[in-house]
Backbone as a ProteinNet text record, in pm:
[ID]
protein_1_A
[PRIMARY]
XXXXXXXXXXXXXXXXXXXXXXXXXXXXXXXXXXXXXXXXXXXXXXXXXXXXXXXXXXXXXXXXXXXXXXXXXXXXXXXXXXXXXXXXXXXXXXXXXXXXXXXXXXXXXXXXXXXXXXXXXXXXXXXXXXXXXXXXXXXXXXXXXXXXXXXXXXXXXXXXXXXXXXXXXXXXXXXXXXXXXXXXXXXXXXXXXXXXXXXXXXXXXXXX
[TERTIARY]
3716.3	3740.8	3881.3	3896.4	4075	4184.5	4150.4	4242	4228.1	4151.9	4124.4	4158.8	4182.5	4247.7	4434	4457.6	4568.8	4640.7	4580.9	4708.5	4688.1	4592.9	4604.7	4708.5	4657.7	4689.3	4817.7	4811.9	4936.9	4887.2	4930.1	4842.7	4877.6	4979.7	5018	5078.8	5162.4	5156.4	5216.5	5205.1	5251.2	5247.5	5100.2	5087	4955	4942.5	4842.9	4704.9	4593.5	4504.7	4371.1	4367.2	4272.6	4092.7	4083.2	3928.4	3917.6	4061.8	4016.1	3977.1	3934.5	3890.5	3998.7	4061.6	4205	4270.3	4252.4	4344.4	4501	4479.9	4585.9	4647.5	4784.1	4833.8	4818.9	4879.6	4834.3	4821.6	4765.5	4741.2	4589.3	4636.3	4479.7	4427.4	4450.7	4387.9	4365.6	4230.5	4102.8	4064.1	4050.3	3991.4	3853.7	3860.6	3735.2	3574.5	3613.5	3473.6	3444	3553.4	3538.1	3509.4	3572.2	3523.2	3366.1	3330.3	3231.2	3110	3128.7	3031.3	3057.4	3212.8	3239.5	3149.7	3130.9	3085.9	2939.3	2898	2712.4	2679.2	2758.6	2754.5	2767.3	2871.7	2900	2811.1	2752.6	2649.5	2536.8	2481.3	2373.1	2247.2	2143	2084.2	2147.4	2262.4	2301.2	2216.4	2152.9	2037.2	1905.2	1890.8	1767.6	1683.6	1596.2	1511.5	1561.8	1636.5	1715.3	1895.6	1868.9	2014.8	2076	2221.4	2340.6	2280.3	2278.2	2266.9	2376.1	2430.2	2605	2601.4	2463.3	2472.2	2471.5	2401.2	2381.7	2524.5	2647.8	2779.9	2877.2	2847.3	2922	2905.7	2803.6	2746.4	2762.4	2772.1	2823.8	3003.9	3061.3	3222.2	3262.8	3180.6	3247.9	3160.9	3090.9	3056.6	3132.2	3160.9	3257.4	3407.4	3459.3	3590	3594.1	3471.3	3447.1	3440.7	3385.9	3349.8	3534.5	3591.1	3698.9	3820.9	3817.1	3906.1	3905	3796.3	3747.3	3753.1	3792.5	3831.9	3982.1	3968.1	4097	4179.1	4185.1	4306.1	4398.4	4296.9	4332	4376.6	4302.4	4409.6	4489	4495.8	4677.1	4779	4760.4	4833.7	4826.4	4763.1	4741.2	4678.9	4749.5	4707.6	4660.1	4556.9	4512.4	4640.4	4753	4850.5	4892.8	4932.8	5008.5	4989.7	5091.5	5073.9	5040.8	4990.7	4922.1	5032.5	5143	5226.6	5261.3	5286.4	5350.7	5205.8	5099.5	4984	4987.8	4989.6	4999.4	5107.8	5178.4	5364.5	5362.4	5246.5	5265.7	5171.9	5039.7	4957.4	5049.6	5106.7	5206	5286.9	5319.5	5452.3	5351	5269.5	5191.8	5137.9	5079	5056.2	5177	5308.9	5406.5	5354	5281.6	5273.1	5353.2	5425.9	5519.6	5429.1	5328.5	5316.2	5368.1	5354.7	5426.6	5396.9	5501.2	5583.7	5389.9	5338	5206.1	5089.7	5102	4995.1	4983.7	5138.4	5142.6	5117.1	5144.6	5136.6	4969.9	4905.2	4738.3	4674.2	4733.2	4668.2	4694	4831.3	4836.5	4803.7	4759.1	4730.6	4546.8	4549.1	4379.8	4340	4407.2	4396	4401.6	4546.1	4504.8	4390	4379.2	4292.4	4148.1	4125.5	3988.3	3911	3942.5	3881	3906.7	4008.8	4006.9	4003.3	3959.2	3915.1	4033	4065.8	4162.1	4060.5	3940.7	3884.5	3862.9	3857.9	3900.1	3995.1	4117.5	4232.3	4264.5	4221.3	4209.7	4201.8	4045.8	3963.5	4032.9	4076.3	4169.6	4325.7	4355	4443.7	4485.3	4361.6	4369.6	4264	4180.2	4054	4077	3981.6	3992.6	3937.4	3789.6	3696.9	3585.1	3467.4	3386.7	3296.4	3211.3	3129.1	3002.6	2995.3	2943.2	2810.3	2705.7	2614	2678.6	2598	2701.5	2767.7	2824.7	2911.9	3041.1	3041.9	3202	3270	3418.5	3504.2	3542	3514	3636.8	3728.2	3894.4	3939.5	3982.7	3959.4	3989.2	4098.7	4223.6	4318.3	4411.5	4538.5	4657.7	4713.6	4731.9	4777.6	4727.2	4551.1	4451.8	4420.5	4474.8	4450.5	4614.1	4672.9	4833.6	4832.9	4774.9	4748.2	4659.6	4545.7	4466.9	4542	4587.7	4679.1	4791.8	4870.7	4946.8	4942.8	4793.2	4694.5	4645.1	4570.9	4489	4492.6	4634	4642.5	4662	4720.8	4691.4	4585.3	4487.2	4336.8	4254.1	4256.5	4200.9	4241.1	4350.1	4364.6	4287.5	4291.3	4254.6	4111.4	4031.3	3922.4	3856.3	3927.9	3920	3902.8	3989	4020.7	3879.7	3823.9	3713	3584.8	3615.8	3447.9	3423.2	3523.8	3482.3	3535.3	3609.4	3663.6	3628.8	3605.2	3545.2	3621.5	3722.8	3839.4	4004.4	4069.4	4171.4	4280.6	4362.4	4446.8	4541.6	4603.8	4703.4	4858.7	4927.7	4991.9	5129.1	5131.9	5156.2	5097.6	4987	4862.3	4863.2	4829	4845.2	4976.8	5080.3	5197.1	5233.7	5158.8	5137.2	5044	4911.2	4822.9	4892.1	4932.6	4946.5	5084.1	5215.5	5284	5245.2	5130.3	5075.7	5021.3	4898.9	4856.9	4952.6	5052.6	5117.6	5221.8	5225.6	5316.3	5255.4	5113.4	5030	4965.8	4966.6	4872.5	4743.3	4651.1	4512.4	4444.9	4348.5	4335.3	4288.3	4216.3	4143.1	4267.1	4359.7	4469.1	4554.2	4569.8	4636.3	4518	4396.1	4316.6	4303.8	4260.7	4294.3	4098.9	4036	3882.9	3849.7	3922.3	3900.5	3926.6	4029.5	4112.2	4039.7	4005.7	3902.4	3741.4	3675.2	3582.3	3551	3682.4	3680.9	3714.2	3820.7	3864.9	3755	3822.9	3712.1	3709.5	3795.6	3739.7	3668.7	3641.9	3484	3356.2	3403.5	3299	3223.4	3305.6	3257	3161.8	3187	3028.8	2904.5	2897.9	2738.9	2736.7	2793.1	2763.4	2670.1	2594.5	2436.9	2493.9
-18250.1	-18191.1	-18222.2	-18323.5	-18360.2	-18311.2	-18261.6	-18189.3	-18024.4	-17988	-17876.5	-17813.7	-17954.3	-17950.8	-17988.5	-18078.8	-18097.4	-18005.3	-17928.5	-17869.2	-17726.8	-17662.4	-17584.7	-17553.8	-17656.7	-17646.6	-17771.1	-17854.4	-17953.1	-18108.7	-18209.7	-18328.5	-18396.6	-18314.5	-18335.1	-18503.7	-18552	-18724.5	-18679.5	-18772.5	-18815.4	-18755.4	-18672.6	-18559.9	-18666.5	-18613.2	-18674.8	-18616.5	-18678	-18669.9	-18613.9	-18553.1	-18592.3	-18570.3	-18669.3	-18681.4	-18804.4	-18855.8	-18935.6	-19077.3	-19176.3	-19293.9	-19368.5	-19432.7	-19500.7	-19349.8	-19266	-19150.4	-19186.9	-19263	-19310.8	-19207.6	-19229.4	-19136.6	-19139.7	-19063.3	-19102.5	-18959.4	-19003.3	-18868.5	-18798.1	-18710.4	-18631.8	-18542.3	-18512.8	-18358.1	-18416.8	-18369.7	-18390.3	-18470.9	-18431.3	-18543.1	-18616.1	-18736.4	-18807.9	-18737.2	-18680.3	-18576	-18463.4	-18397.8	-18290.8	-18346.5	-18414.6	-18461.5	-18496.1	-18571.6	-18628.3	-18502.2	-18393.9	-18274.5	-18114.3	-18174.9	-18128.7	-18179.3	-18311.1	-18391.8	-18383.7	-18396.9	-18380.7	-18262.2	-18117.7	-17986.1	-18015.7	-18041.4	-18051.9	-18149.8	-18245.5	-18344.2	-18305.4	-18196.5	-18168.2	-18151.5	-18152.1	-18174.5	-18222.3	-18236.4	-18303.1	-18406.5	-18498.3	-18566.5	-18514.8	-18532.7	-18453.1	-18546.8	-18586.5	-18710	-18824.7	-18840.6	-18977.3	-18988.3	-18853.1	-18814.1	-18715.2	-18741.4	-18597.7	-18488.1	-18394	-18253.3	-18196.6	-18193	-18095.1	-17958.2	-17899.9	-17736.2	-17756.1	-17816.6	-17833.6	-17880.8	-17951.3	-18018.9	-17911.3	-17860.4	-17756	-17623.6	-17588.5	-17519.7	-17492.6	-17632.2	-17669	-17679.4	-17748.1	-17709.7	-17572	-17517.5	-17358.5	-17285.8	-17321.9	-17251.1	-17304.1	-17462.4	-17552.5	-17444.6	-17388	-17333.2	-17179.1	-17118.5	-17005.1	-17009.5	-17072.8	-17105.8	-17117.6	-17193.8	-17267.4	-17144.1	-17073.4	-16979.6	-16830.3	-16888.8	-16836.6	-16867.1	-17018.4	-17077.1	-16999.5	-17008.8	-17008.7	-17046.8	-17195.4	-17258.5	-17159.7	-17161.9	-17095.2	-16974.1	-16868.5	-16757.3	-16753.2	-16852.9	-16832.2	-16891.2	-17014.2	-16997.8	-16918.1	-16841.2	-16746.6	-16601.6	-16553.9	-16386.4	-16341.2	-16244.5	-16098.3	-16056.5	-16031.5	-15953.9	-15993	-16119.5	-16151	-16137.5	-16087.4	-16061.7	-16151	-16113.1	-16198.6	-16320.8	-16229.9	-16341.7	-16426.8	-16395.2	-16516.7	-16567.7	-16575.3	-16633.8	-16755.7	-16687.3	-16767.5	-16866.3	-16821.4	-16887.4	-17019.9	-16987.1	-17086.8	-17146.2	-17190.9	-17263.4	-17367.1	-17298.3	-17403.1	-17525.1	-17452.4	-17482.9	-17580.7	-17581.3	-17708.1	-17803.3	-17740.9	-17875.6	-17943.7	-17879.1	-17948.5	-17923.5	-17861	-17857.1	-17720.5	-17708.9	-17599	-17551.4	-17431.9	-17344	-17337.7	-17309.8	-17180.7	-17044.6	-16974.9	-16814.6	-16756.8	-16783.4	-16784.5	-16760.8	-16938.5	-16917.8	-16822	-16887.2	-16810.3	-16606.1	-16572.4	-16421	-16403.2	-16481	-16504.5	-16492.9	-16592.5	-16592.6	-16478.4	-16443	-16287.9	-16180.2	-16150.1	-16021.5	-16041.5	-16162	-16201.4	-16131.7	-16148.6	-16070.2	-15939.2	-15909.4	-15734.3	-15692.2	-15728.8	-15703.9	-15692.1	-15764	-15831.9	-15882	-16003.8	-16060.7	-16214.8	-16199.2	-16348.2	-16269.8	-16446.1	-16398.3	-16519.5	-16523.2	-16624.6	-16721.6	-16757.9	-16845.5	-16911.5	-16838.6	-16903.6	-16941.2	-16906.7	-16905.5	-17054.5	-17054.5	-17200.4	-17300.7	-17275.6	-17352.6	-17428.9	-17309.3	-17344.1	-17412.9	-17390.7	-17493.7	-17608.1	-17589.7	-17754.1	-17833.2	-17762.2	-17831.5	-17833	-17731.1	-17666.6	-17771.3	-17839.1	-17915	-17863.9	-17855	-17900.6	-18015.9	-18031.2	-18155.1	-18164.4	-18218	-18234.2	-18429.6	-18399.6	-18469.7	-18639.3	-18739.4	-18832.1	-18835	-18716.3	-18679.1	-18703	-18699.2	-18666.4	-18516.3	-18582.9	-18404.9	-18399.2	-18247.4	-18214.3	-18110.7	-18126.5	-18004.3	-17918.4	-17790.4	-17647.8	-17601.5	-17633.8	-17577.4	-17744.2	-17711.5	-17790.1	-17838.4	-17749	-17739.7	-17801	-17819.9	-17879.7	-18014.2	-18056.9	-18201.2	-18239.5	-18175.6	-18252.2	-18267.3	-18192.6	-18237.6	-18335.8	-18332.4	-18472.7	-18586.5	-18620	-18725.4	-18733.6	-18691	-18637.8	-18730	-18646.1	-18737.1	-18863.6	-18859.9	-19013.8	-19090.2	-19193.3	-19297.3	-19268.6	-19135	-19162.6	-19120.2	-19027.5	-19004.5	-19137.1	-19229.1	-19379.8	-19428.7	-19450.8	-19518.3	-19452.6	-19305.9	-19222.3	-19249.4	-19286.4	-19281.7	-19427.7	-19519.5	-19626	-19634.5	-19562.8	-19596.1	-19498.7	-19373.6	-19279.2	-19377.6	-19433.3	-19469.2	-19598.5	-19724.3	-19846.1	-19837.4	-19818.7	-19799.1	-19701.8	-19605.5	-19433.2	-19401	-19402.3	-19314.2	-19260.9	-19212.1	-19125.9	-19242.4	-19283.1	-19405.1	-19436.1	-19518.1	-19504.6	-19509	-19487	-19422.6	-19586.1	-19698.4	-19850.7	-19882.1	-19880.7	-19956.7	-19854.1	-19687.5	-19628.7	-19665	-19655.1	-19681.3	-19786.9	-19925.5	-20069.2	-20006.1	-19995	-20005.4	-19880.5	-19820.3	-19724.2	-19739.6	-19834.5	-19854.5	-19989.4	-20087.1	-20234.6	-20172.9	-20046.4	-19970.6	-19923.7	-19847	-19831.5	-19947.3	-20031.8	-20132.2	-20250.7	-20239.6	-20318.2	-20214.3	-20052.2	-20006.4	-19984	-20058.5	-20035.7	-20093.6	-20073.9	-20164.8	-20267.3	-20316.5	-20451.1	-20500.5	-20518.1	-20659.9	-20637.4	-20492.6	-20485.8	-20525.4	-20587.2	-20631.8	-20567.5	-20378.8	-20264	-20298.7	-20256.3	-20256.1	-20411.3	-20522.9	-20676.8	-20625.3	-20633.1	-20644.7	-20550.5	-20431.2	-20340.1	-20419	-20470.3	-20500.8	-20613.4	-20754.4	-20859.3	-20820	-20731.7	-20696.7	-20699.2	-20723.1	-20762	-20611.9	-20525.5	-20375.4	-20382.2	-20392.2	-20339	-20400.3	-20523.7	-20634.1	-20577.8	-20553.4	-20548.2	-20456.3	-20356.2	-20225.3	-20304.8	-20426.5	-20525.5	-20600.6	-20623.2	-20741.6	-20661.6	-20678.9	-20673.2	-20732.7
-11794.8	-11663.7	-11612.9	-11641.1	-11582	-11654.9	-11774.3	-11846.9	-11834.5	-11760.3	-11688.5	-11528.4	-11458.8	-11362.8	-11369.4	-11482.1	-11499.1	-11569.2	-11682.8	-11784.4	-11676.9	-11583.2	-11518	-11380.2	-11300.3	-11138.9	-11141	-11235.5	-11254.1	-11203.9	-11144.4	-11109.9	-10975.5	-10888.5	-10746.5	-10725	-10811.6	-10828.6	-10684.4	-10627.6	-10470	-10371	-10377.7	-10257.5	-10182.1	-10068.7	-9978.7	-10032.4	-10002.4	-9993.9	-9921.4	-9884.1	-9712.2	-9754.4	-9716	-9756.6	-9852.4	-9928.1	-9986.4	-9918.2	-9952.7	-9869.8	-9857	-9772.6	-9719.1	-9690.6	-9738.1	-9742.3	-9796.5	-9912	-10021.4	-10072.7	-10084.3	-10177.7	-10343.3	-10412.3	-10544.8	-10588.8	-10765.2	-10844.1	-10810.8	-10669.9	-10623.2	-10660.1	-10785.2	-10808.8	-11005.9	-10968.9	-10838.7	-10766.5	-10650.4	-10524.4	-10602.3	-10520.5	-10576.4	-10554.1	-10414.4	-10420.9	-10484.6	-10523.5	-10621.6	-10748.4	-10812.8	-10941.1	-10913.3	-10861.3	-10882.9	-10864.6	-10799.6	-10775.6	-10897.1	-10987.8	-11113.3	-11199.3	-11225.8	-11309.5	-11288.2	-11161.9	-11138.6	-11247.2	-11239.2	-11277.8	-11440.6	-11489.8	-11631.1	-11694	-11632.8	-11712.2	-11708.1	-11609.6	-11582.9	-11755.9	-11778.1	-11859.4	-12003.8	-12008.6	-12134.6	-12258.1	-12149.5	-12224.1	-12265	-12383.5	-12436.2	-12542.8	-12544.2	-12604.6	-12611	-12527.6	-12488.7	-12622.4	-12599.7	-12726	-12642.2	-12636.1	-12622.4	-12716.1	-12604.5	-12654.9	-12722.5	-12808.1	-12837.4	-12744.8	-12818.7	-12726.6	-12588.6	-12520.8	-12377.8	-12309.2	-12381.9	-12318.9	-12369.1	-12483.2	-12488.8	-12430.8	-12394.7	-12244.3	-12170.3	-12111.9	-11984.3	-11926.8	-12046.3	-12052.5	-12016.8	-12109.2	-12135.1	-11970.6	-11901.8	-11794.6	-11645.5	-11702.2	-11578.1	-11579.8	-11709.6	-11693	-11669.8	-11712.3	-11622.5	-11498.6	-11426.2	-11268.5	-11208	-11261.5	-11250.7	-11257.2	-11302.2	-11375.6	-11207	-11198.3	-11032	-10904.7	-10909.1	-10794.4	-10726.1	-10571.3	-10500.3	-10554.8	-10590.4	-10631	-10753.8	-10797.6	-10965.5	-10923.6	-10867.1	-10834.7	-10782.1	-10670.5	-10654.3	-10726.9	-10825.3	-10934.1	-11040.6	-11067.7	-11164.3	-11118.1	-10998.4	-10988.4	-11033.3	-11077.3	-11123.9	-11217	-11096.6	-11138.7	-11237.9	-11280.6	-11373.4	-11493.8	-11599	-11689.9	-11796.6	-11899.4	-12016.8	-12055.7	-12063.2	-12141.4	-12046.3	-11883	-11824.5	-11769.8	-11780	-11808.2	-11902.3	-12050.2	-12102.9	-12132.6	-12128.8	-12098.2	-11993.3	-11834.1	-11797.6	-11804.8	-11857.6	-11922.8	-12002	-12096	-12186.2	-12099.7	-11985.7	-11909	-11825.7	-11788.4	-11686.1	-11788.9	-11947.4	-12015.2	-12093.5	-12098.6	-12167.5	-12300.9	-12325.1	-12475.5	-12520.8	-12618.8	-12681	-12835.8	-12803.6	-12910	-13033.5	-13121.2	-13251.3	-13158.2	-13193.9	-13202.6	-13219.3	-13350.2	-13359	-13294.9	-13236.5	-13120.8	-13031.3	-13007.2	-12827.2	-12877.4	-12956.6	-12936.6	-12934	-13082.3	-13087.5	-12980.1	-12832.3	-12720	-12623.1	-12685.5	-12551.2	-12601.4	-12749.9	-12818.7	-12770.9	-12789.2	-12765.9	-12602.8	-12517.7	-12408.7	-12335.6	-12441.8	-12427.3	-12497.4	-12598	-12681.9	-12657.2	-12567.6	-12499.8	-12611.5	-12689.8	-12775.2	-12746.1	-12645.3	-12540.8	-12383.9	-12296.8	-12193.3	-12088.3	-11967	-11889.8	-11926.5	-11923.3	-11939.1	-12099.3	-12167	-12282.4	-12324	-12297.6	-12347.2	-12248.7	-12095.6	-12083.9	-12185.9	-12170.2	-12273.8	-12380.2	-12459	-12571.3	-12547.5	-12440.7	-12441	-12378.7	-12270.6	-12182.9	-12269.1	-12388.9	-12425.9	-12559.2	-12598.3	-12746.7	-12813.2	-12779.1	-12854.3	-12822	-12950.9	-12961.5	-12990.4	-12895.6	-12917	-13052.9	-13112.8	-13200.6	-13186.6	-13327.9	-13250.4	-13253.5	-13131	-13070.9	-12961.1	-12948	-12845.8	-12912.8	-13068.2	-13124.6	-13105.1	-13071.5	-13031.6	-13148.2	-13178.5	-13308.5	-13245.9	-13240.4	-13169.6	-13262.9	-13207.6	-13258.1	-13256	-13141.4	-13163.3	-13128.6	-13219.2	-13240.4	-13081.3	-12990.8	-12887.8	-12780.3	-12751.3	-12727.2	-12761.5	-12889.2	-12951	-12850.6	-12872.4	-12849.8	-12682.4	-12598.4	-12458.2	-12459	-12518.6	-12503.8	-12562.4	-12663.4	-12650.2	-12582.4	-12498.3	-12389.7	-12323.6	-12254.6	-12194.8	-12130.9	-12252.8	-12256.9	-12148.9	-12194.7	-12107.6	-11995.3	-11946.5	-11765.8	-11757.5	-11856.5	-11797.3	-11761	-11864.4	-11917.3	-11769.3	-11702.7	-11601.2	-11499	-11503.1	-11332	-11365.1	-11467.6	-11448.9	-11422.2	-11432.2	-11406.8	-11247.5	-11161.1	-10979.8	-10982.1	-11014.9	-11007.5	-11047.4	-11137	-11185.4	-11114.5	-11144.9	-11043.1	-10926.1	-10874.9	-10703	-10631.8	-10698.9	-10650.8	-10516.8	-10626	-10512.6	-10591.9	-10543.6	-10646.6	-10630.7	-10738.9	-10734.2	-10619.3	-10613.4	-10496	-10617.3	-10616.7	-10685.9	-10729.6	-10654	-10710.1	-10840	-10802.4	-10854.3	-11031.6	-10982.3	-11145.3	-11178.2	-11079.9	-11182.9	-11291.4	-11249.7	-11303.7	-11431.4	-11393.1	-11520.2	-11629.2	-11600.8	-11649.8	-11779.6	-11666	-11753.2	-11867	-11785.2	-11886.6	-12002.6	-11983.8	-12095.9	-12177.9	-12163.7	-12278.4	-12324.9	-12244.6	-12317.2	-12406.7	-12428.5	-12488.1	-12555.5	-12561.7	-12634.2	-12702	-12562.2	-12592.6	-12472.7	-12403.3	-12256.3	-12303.5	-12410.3	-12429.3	-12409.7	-12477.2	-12401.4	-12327.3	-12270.2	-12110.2	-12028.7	-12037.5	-11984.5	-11825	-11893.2	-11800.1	-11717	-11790.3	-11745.9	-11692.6	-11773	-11696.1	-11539.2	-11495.7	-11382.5	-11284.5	-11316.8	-11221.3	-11194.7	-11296.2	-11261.5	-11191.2	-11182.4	-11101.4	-10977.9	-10967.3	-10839.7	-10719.4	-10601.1	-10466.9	-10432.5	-10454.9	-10423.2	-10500.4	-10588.3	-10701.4	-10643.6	-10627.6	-10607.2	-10480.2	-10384.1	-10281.2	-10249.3	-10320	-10346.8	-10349.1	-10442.7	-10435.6	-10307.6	-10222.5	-10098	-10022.8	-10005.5	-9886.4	-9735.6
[MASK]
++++++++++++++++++++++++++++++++++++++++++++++++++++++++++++++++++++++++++++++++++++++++++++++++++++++++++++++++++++++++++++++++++++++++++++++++++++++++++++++++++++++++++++++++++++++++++++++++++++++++++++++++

């Protein structure tokens, strides 16, 4: 989902918030309440005899970026009007990822063509995995693998302030973990997940 809001709409580093809790600045998009009512949606029946479904998450992806492809937001960065290629042109241009000559025509012939859809052609390039059983990704397109490692480490951090603090980072705080993670290259010894879970913001969710 964050690579769906990011390689799309972009990641707003140092825009305000409103709604978030402190009303912190930071990387807000997505707000902590939207994610979390993204995520209710995309997890929805996933579990199935106490096992990941593949079909049911891959399902659900592919119906989260249809929905998405429909939002306000999304049409006004991406008009009706606009044409295939500067469509696809700026997809590239918000994930920083640079095509082959190849791709990029694949994805705009795929559109006149109607054998791609705005929503797939997302898909394929903020995503372009399938889940397989486990919940292993295998990705489908080159362009898709190279944004998720892009990625990663600021996803690894934003989900860190979302899952234990449940709120969108303040933009100090990601800048630190964010640069300790890559300067140690793995969170076990940037001791990224230690430091969130002692913290008295974490803690303080259990006090009665």
């Amino acid at each position: 989902m964050l690579r769906v809001y990011w390689g799309t709409l972009g990641k707003l580093t140092s825009a305000q918030c409103p709604g978030v809790p402190q009303n912190l600045p930071g990387h807000c998009r997505p707000r902590y309440a939207d994610y979390i009512a993204d995520m209710a949606t995309v997890s929805q029946g996933i579990v199935v005899n106490n096992a990941l479904d593949p079909a049911v998450i891959n399902a659900n992806k592919h119906a989260f970026v249809d929905a998405f492809v429909n939002r306000a937001e999304f049409k006004t960065a991406y008009p009706d009007a606009m044409t295939n290629a500067a469509f696809v042109d700026k997809l590239f241009f918000t994930t920083g990822i640079t095509p082959t000559a190849d791709e990029r025509n694949a994805l705009i012939n795929g559109l006149t063509g109607g054998t791609e859809t705005r929503s797939s052609v997302v898909f394929k390039v903020v995503d372009g995995t399938q889940t397989t059983t486990g919940g292993v990704l295998l990705f489908q397109t080159p362009y898709g693998k190279a944004f998720y490692d892009k990625e990663f480490d600021a996803a690894f951090v934003f989900m860190q302030y979302i899952c234990y603090l449940r709120r969108n980072p303040d933009q100090d705080g990601y800048d630190f973990w964010l640069a300790k993670l890559k300067h140690y290259g793995n969170w076990v010894d940037a001791e990224l997940v230690l430091a969130f879970i002692i913290s008295p913001e974490y803690r303080s969710r259990f006090v009665q």
